[in-house]
N, C-alpha and C positions, 0 to 999 in steps of 0.2 A: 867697169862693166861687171855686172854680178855674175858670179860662176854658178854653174848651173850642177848642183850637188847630183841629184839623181841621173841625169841624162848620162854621166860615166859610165852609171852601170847598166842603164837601157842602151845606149851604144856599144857597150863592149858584149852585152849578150848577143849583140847581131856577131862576132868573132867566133859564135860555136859554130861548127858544120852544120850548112842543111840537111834536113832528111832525106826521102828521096826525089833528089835533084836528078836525077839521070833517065834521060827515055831516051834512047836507040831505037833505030829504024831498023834493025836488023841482028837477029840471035845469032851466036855463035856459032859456029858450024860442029866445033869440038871441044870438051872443054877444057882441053889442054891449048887450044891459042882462042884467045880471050883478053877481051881491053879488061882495065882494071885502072877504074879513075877513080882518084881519091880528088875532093874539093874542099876546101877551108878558106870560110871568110875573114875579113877583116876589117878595117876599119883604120884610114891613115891618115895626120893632118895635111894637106897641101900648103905648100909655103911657098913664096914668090920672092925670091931676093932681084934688087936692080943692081949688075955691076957699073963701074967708070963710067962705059961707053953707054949705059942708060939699054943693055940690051938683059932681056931676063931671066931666070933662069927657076924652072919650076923644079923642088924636091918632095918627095914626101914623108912623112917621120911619124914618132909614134905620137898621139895627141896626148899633150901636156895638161891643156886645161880647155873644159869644153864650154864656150861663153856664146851667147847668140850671137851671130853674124859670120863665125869660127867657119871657113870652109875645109871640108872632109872627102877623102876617096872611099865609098865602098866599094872592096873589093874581093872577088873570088878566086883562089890560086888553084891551078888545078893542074893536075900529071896524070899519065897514064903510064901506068907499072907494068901493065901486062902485053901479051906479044902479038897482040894484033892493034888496027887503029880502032877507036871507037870514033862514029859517027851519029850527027845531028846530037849531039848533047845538049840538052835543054834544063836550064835552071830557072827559079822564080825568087826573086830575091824580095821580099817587103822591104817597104822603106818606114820606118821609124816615126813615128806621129812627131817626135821634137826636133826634127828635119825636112827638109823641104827640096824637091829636086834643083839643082843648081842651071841658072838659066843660060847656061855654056853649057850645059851637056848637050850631048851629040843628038842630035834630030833626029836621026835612025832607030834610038831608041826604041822600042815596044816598051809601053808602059801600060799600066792599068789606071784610071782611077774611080772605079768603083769596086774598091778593095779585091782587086785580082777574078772581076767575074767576067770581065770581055778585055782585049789587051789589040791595042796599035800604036802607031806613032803620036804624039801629042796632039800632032796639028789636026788628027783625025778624032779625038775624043772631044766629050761634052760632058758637062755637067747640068744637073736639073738643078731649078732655081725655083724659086716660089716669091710671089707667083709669077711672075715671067716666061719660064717654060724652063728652059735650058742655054746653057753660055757655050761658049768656046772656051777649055782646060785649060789651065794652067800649071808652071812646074809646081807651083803647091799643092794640086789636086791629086799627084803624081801617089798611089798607094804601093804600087808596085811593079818592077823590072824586068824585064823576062828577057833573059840572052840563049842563044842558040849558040856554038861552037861546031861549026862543018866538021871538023876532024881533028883527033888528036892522037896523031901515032905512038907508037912504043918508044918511049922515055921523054915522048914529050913534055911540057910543063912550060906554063905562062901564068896570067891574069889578066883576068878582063875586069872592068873599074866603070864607074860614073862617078862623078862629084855632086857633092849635098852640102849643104845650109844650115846650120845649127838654127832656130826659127829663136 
């Protein structure tokens, strides 16, 4: 299968930090206690090994070589450094034109696909067609990901993730 030369570097530019990713419902009250979330994406290949007993075991690693059909975790890490919780944190993650939403990602989803101007769950979006009118979305219509995080208290840190489709 032919390696896809450029897509390395248009995937690995999704690994910078977003800009501003963060809207809080709620200011500070002083500004000596104050959440303080730093976020950094990433980007990781999904691999599926089958042991003996045929049971299987999902890792993720850094992606070696990026080839169409290659499945991928975009992912956001995120901590809060400072001393209070932050609440409702909201990010928009674009998805990569040389990627495709993966049709195991999670249905609860919000997604866009009319490049991030209205955003719900898949089964809820449509696409206009010509001339036809409009269809029911698809994970390839999928432009972009919008995650909320209820709360993330002082020293917390995780990642929230979906999986994508080298196209």
């Amino acid at each position: 299968m032919k390696i896809i030369t450029n897509l390395s570097a248009a995937i690995l530019a999704l690994a910078v930090p977003i800009g501003p990713a963060i809207a809080q419902d709620e200011a500070p009250t002083a500004p000596a206690a104050e959440p303080k979330i730093s976020l950094r994406s990433d980007v990781m290949a999904i691999a599926i090994s089958i042991d003996d007993q045929g049971h299987a075991t999902t890792t993720l690693a850094q992606p070696e070589e990026f080839t169409p059909g290659t499945k991928l975790s975009f992912g956001m890490n995120y901590s809060n450094t400072g001393s209070e919780a932050a609440t409702n944190v909201t990010g928009t993650s674009p998805i990569n034109p040389a990627v495709r939403l993966a049709p195991d990602a999670d249905p609860a989803l919000v997604v866009s696909v009319d490049g991030g101007g209205t955003f719900g769950t898949l089964e809820t979006r449509s696409v206009e067609t010509k001339p036809e009118g409009t269809r029911a979305a698809t994970h390839a219509d999928v432009t972009h990901v919008r995650w909320t995080i209820a709360s993330i208290a002082p020293g917390e840190s995780g990642r929230i993730a979906f999986p994508v489709i080298i196209r």
